[in-house]
Backbone as CSV, one residue per row, in Angstrom:
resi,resn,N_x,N_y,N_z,CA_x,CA_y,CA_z,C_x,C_y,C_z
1,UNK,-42.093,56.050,39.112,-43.341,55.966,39.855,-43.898,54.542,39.777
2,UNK,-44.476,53.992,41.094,-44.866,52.823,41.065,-46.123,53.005,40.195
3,UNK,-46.696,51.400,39.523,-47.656,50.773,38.990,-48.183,49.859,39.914
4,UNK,-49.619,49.932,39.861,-50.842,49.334,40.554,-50.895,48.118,39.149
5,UNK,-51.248,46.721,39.960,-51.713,45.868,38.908,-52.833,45.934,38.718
6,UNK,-53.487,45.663,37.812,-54.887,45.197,37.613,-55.049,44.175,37.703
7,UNK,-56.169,43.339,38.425,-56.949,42.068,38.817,-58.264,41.792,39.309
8,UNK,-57.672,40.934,40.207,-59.381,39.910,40.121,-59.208,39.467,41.604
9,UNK,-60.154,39.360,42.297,-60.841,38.461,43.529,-61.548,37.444,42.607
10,UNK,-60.928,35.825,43.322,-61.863,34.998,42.443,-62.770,34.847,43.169
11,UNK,-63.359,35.561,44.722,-64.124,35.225,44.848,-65.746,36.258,43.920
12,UNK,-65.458,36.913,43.417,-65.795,37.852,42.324,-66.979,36.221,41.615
13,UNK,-66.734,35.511,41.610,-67.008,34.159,40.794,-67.196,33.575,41.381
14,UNK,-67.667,33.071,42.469,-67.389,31.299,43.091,-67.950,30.516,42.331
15,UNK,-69.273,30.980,41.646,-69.583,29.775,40.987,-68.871,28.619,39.741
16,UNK,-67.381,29.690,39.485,-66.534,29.218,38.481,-65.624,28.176,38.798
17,UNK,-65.054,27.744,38.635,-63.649,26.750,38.699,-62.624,27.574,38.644
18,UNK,-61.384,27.247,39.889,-60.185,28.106,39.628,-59.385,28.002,37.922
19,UNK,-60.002,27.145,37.401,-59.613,27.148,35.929,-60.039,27.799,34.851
20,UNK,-61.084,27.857,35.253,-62.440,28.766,34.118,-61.940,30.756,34.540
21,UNK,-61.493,30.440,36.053,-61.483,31.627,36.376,-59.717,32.122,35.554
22,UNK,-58.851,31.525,35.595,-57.515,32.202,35.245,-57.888,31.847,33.718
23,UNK,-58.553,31.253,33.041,-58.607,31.559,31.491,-59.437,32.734,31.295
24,UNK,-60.258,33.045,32.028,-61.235,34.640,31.832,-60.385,35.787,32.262
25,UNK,-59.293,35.486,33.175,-58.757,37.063,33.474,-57.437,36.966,32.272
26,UNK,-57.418,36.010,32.373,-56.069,35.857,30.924,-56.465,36.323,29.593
27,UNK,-57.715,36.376,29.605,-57.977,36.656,28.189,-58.600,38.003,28.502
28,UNK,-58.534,38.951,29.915,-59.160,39.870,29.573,-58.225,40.806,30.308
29,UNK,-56.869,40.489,29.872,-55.480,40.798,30.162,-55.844,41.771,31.897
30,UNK,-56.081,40.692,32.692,-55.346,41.461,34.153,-53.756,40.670,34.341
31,UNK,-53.489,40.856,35.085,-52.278,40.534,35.968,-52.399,39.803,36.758
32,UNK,-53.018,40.308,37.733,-52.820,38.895,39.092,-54.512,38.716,39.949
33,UNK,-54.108,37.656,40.735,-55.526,36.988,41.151,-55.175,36.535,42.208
34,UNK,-56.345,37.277,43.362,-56.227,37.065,44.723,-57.024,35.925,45.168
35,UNK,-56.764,34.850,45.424,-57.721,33.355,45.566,-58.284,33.645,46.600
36,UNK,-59.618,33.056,46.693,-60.207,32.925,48.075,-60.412,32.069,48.787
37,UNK,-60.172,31.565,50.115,-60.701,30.823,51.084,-61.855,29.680,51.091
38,UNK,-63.022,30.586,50.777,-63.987,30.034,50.967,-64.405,28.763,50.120
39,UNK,-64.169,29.070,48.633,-64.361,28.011,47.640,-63.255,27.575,46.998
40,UNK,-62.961,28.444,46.180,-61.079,27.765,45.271,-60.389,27.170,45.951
41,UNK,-59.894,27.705,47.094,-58.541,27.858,47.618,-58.916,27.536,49.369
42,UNK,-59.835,26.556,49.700,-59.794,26.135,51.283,-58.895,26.144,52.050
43,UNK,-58.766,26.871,53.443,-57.309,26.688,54.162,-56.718,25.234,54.390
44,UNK,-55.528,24.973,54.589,-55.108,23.672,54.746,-55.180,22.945,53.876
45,UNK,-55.763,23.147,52.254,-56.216,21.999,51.508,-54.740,22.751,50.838
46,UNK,-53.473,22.443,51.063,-52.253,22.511,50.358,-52.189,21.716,48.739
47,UNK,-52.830,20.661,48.443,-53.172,20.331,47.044,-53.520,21.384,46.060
48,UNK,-54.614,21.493,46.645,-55.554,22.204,45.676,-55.117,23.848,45.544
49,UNK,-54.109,24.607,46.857,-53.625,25.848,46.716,-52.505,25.399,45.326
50,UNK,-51.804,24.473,45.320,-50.784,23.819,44.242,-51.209,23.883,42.890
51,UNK,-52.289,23.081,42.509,-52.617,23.516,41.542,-53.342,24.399,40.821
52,UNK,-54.023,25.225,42.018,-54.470,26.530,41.276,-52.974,28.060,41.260
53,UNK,-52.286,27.548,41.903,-50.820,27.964,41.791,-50.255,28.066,40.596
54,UNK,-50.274,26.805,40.114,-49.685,25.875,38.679,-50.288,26.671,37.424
55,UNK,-51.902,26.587,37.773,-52.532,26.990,36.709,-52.025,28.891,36.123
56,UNK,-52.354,29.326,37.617,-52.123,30.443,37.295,-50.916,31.058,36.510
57,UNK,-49.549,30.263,37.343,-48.458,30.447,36.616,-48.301,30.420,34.998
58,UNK,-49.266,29.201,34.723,-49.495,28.631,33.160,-49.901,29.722,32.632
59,UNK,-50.694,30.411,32.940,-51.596,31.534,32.539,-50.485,32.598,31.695
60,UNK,-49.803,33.100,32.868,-49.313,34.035,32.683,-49.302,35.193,33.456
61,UNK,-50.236,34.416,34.699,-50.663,35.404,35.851,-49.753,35.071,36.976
62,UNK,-49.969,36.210,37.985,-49.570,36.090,39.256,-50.608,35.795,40.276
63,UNK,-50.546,34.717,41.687,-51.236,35.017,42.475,-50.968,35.915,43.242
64,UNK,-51.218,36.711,43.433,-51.110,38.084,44.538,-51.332,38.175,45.943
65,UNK,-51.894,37.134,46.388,-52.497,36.957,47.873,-53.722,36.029,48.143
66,UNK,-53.470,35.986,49.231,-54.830,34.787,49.443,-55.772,35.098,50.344
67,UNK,-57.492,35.760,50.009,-58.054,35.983,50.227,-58.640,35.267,51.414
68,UNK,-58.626,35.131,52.657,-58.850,34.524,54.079,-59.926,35.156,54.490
69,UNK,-60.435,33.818,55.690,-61.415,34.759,56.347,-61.172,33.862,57.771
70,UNK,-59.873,34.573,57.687,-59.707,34.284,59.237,-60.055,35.457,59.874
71,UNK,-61.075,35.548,61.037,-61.150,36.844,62.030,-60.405,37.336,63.653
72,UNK,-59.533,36.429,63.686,-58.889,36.396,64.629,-59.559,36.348,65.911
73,UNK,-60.382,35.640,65.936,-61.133,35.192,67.120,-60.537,33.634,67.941
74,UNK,-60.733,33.697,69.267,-59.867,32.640,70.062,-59.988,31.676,68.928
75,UNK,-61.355,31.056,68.513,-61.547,30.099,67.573,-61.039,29.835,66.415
76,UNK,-60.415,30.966,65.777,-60.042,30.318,64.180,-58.686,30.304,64.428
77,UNK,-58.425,29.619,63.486,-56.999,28.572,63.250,-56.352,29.511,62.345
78,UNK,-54.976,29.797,62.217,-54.422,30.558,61.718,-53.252,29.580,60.552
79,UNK,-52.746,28.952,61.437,-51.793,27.130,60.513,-52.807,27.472,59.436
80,UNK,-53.479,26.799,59.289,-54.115,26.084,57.705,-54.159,27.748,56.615
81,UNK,-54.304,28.645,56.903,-54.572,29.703,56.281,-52.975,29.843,55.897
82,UNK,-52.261,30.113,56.634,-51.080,30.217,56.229,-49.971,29.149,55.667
83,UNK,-50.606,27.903,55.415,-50.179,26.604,54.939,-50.445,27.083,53.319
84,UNK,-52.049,27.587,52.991,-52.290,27.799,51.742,-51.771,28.863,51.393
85,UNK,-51.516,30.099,51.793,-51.082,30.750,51.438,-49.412,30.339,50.852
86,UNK,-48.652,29.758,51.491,-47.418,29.201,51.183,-47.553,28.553,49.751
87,UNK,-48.375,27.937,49.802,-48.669,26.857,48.482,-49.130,27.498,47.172
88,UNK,-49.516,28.707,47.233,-49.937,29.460,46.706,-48.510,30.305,46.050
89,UNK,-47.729,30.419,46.873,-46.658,31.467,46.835,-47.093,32.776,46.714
90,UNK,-48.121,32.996,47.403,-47.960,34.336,47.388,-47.662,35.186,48.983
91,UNK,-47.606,36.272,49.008,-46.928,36.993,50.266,-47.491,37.880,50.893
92,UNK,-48.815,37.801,50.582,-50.171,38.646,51.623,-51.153,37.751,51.892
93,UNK,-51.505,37.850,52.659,-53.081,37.322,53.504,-53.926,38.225,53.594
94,UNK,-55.283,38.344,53.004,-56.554,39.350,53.726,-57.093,38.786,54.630
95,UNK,-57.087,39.317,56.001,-57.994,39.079,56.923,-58.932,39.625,57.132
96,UNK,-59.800,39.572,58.355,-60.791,40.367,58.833,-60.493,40.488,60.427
97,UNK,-60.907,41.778,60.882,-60.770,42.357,62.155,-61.868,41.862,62.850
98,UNK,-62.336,40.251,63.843,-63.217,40.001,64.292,-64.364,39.844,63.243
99,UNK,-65.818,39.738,64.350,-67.038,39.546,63.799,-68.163,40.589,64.265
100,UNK,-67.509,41.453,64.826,-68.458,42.506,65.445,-68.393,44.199,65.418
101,UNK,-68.985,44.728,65.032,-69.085,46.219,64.694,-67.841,46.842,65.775
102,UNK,-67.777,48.067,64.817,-66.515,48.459,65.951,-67.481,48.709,67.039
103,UNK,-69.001,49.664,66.861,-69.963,50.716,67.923,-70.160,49.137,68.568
104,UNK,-69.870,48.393,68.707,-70.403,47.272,69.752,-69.042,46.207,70.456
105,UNK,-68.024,47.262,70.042,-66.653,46.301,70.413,-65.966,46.825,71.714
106,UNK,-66.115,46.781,73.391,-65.799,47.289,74.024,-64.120,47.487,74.120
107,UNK,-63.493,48.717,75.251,-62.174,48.539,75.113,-61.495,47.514,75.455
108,UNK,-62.058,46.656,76.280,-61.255,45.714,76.570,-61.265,44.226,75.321
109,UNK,-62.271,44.609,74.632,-62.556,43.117,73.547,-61.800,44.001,72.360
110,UNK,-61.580,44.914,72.424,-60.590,46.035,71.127,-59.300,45.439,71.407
111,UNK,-58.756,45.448,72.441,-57.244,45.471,73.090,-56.984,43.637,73.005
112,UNK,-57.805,42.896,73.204,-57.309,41.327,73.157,-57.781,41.109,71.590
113,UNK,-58.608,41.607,70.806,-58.316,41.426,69.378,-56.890,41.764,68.738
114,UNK,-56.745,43.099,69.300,-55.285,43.740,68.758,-54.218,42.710,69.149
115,UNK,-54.015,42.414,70.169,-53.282,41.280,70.801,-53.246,39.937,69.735
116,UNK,-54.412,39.610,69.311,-54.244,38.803,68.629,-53.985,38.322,67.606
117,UNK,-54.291,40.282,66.562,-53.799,40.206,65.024,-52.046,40.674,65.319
118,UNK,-51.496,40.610,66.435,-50.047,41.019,66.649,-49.825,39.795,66.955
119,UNK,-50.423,38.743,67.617,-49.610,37.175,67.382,-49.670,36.666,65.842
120,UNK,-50.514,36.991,65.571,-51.241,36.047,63.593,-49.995,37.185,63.189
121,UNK,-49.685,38.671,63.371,-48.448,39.177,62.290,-47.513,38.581,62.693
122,UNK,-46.762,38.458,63.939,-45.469,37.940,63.979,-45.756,36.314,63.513
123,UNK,-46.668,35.568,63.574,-46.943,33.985,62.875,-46.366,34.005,61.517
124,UNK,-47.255,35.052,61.194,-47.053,35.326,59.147,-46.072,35.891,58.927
125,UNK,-44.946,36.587,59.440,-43.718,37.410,59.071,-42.571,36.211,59.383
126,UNK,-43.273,35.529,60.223,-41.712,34.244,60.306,-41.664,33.363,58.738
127,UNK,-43.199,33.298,58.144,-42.984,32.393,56.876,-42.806,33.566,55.925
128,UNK,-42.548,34.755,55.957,-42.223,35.639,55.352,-43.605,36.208,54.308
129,UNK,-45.017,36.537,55.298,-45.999,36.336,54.854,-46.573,37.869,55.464
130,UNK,-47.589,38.853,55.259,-47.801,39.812,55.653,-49.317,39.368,55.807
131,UNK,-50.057,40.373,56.292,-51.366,40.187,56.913,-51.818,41.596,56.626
132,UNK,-53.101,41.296,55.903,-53.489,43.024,55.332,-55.135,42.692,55.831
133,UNK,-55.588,43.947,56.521,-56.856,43.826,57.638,-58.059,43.927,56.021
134,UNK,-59.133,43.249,55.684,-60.352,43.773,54.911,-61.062,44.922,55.694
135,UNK,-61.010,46.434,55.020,-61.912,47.355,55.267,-63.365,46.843,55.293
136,UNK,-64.307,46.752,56.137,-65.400,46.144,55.730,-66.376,46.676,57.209
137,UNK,-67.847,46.294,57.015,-68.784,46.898,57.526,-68.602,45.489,58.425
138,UNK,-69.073,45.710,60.115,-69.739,44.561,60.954,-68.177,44.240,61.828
139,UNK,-66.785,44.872,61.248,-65.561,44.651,61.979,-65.525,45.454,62.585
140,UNK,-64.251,45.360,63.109,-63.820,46.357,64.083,-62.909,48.030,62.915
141,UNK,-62.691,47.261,61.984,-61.986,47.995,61.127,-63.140,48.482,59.781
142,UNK,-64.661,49.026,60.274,-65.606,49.566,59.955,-65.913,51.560,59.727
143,UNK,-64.589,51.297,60.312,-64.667,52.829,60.396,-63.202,53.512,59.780
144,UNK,-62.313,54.626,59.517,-61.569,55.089,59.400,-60.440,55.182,60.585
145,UNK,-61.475,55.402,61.646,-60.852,55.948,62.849,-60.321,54.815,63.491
146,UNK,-61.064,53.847,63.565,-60.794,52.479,64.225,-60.060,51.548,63.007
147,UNK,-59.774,51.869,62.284,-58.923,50.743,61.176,-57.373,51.872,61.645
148,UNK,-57.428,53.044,61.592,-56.149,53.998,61.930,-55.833,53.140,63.151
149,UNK,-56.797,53.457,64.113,-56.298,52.629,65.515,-55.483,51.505,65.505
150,UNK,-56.224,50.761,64.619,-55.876,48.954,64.464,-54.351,48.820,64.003
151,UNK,-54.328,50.142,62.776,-52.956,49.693,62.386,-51.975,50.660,63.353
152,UNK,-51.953,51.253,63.892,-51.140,52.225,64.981,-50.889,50.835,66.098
153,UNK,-51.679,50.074,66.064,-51.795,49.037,67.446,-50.770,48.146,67.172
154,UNK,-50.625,47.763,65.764,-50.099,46.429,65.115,-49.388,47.041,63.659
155,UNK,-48.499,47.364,64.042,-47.927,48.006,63.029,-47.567,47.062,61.606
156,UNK,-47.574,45.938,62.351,-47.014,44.814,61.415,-48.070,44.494,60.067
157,UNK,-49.404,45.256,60.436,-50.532,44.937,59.354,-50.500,45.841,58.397
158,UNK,-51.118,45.798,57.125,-51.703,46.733,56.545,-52.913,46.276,56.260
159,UNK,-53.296,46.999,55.491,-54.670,47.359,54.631,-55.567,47.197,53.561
160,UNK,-56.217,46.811,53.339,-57.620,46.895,52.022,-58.075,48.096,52.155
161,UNK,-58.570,48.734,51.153,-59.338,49.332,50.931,-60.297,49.495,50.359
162,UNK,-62.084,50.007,50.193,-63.002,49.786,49.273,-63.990,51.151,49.213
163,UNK,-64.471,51.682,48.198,-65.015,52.912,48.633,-66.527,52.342,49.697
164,UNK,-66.993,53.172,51.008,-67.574,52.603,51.899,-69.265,52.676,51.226
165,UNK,-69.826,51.558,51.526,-71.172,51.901,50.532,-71.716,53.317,51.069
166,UNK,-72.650,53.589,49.837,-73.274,54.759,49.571,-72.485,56.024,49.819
167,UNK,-71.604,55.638,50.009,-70.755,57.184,49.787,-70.131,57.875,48.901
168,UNK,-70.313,59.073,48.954,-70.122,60.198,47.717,-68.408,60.247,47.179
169,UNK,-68.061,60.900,46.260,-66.985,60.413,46.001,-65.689,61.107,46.931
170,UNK,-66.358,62.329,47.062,-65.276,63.015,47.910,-64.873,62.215,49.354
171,UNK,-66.066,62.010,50.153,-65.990,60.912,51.531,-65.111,59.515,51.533
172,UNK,-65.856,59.283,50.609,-64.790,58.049,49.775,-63.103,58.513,50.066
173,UNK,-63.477,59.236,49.339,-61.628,59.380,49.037,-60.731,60.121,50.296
174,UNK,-61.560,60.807,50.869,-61.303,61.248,52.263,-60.176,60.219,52.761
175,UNK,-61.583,59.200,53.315,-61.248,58.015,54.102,-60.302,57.087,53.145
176,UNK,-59.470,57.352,51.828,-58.681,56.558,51.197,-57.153,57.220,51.650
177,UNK,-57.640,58.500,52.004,-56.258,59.563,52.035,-55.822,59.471,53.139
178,UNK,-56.558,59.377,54.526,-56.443,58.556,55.998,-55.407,57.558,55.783
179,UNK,-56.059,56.707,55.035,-55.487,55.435,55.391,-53.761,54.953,54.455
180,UNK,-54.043,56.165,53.443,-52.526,55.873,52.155,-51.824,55.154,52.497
181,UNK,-51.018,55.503,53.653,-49.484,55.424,53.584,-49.418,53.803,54.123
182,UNK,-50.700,52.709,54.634,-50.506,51.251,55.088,-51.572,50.797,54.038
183,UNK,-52.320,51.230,52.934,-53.177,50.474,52.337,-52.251,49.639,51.222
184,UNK,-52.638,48.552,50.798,-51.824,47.617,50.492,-52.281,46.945,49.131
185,UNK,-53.642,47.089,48.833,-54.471,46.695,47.711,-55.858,47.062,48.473
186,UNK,-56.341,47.460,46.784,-58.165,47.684,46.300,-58.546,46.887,46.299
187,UNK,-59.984,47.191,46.428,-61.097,46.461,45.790,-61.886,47.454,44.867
188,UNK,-62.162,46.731,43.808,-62.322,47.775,42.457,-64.098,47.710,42.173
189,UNK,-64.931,48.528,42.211,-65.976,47.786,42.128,-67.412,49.314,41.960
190,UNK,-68.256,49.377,41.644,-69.226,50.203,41.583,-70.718,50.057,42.034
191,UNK,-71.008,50.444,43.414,-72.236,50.101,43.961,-73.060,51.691,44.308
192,UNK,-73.978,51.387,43.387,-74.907,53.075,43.712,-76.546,52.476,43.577
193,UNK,-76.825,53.362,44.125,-76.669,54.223,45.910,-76.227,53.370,46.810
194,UNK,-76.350,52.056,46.935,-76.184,51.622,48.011,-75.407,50.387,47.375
195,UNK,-76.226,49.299,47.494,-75.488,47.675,47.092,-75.947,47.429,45.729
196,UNK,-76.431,48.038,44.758,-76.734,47.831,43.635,-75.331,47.634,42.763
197,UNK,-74.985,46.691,42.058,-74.169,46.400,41.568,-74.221,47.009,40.312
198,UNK,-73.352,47.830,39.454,-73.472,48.656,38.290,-71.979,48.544,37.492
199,UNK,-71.822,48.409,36.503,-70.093,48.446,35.924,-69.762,49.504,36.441
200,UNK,-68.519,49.379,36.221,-67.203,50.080,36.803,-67.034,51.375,36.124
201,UNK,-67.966,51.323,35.157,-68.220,52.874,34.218,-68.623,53.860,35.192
202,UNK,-69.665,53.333,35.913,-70.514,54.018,36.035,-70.114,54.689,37.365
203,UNK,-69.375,54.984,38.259,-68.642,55.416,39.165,-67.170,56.065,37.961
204,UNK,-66.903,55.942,37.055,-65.758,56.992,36.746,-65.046,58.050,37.146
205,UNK,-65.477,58.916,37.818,-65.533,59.707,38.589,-64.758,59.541,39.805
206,UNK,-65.274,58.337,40.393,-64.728,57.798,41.695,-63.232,57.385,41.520
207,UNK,-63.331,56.647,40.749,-62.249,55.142,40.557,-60.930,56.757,39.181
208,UNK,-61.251,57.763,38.734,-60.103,58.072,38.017,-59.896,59.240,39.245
209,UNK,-60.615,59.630,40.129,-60.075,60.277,40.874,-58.839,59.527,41.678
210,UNK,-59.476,58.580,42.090,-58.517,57.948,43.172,-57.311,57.411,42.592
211,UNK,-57.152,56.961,41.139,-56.364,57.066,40.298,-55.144,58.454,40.783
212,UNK,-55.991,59.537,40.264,-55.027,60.691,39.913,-54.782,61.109,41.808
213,UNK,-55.017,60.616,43.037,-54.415,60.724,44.032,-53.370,59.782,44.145
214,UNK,-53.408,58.837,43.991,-52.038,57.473,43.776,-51.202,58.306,43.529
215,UNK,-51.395,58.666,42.220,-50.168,59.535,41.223,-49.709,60.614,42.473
216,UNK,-49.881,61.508,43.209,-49.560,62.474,43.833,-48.734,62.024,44.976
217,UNK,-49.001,60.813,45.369,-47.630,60.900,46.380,-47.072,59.432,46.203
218,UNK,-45.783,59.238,46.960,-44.664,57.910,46.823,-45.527,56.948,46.602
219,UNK,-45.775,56.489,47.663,-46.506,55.149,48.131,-47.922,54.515,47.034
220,UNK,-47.492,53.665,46.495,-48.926,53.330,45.673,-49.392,51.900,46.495
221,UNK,-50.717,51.743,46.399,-51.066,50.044,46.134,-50.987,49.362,45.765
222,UNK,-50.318,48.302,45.899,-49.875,47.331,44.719,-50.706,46.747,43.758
223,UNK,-51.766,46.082,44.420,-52.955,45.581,43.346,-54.304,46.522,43.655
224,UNK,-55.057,46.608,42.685,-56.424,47.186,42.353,-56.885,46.071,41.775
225,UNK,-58.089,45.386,42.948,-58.388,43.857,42.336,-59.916,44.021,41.899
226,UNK,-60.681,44.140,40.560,-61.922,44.048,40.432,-62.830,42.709,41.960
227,UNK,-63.933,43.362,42.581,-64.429,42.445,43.736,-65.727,41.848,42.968
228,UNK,-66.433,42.880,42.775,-67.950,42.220,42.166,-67.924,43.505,40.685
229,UNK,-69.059,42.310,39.992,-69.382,42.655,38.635,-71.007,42.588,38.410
230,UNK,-71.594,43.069,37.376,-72.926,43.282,37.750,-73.425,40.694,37.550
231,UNK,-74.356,41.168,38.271,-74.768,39.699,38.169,-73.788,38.585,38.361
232,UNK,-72.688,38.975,38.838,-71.424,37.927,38.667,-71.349,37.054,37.666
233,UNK,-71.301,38.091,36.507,-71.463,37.296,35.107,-69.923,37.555,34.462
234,UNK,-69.524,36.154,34.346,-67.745,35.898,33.884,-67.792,36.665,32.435
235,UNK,-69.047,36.926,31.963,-68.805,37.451,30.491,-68.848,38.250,30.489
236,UNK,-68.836,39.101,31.369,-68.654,41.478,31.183,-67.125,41.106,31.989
237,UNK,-66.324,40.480,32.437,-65.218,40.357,32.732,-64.298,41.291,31.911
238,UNK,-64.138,40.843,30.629,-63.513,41.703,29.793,-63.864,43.208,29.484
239,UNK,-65.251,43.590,29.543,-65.625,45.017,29.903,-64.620,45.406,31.091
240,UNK,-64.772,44.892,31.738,-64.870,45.599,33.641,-62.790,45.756,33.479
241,UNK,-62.356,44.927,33.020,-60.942,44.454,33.287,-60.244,45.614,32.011
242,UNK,-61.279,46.191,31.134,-60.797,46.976,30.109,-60.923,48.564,31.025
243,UNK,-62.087,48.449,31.655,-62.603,49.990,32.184,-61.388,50.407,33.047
244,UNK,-61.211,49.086,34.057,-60.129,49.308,35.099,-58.643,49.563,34.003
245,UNK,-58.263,48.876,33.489,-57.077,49.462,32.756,-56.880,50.679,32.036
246,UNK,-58.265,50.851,31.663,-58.074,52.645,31.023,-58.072,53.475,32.504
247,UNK,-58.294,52.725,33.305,-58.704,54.279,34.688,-56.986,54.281,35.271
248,UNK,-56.417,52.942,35.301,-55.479,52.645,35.879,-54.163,53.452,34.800
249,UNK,-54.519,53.773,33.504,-53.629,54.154,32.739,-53.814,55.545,32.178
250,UNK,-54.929,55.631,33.115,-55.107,57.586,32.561,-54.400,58.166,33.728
251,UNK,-53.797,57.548,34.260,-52.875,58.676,35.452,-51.975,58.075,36.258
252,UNK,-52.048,57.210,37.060,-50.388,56.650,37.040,-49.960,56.122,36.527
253,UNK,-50.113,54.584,36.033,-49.263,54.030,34.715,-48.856,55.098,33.528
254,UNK,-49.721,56.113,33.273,-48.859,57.035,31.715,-48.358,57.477,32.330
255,UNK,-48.266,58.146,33.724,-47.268,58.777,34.128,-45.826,58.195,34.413
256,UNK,-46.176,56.764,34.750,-44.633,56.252,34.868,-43.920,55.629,33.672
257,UNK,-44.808,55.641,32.537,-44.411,55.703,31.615,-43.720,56.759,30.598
258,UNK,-44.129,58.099,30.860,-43.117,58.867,30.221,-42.147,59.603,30.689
């Protein structure tokens, strides 16, 4: 039975240094670290993907993917995203599906988006690079129904997944069971009722259920990446990175272990 890694979004941190950041997940034993775009890891800045590459390797970590925020709109540039990603060595990209709610995305602005995350997959599959859509509120891939669509459209994509705010755990997991068989990596994280940021305790419930569904069929996620922490404070790191490894090891990891 496959194993889910445990990790990190550095964007979890921006205020850190990609250095400060792989000595905090190193010492609070995750696995791998999805860089982000915005601050660490700028598209096109091929240097700086190098040596936060370097570092990580030093670590003892893996980079796992490179957190993008390309939306596939006529306007964004797809080269530089996939330059860093190369430099990076790693072999996923997170994107985003546009900039606009699905309830405000007509069929015809649905159908030339799709068009366009099917040029950016065949772009990224020639450098031997995959493209996984961010589940997220304000996209087109805001909903269950319309992220199913997206990937039925473009087969070449997969998936993020995140439980959707304020939702209960069963709904949650609903919409996790939809999507199984193309989701590709988590986002690990605990927001109740709404955007209140709370440790990863405190959803248990949520996060060992979805655990003990992994376990039930083939297909797992590869990474389960902690996203946010309460206050984005680097020092409950080691809490949050301990909670996720006991949730991650009360049901599929022991299972593929004995």
């Amino acid at each position: 039975m496959t194993t889910i890694r445990p990790g990190l979004c550095s964007v979890t941190f921006r205020a850190h240094t990609p250095e400060q950041i792989v000595e905090a997940a190193a010492a609070a034993k995750l696995e791998v670290i999805e860089w982000g775009g915005d601050v660490h890891v700028p598209p096109g800045d091929v240097r700086t993907a190098e040596r936060v590459a370097t570092a990580t390797r030093s670590a003892g970590l893996l980079s796992c993917s490179y957190g993008s925020y390309y939306r596939a709109t006529p306007s964004d540039e797809l080269a530089p995203v996939l330059d860093s990603a190369e430099a990076l060595g790693v072999d996923r990209v997170r994107i985003w599906a546009g900039r606009t709610a699905s309830k405000d995305v007509s069929v015809a602005e649905r159908d030339a988006l799709a068009d366009r995350l099917q040029d950016a997959a065949d772009a990224a599959a020639q450098r031997g690079i995959r493209l996984a859509l961010e589940y997220h509120a304000r996209t087109l891939t805001d909903t269950v129904e319309t992220t199913e669509w997206l990937l039925q459209r473009v087969p070449g994509l997969s998936t993020y997944w995140q439980p959707d705010v304020g939702a209960p755990d069963d709904v949650a997991l609903a919409a996790y069971r939809t999507l199984e068989s193309r989701v590709d990596a988590v986002h690990v994280f605990s927001w109740w009722p709404t955007i209140e940021r709370l440790p990863l305790a405190a959803r248990e419930s949520l996060w060992r259920a979805f655990v003990h569904e992994v376990s039930l069929v083939d297909r797992a996620p590869r990474d389960a990446l902690l996203e946010f922490v309460p206050d984005d404070d680097i020092d409950v790191l080691a809490r949050e990175a301990q909670t996720l490894r006991d949730y991650l090891g009360c049901g599929l990891n022991a299972g593929a272990a004995e």
